[in-house]
C-alpha positions, 0 to 999 in steps of 0.5 A: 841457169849456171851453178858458178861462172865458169859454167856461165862463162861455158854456156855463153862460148857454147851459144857463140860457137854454135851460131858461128858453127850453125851458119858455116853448115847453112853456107855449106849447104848452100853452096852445095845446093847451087852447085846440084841445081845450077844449069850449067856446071862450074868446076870453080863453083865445085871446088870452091865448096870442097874448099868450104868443106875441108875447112868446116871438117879441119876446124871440127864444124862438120865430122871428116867422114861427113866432109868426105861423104859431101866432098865425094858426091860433089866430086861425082857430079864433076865427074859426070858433067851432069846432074 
């Protein structure tokens, strides 16, 4: 329990942003399980998840390095046309 309501006020953004945070990662996911398990390979669907990606890594959701990790596995299967 907070001490003072700054701190009360602090806890109630952290549990708002960690759940709007918790389903950007779960979309993010997702997206990246489609595009790896998918039967037919979609340059669209590749680059609407890099999208997501760079946005989830520009608003600090997700570290740049992890975003660049994600983004480069997604690039290779581009890349490769399969899976």
């Amino acid at each position: 329990m907070a001490n003072t309501r700054s701190a009360a006020k602090r806890a109630g953004q952290t549990l708002k942003r960690s759940l709007r945070n918790r389903s950007v990662v779960a979309r993010l996911r997702t997206m990246q399980k489609e595009v790896h398990s998918s039967g037919t390979l979609s340059g669209e669907q590749i680059r609407a998840a890099i999208a997501a990606i760079d946005k989830a890594a520009k608003r600090g959701i997700i570290h740049r390095n992890a975003a660049n990790r994600r983004k480069a596995r997604l690039n290779s299967v581009l890349r490769s046309g399969t899976k």
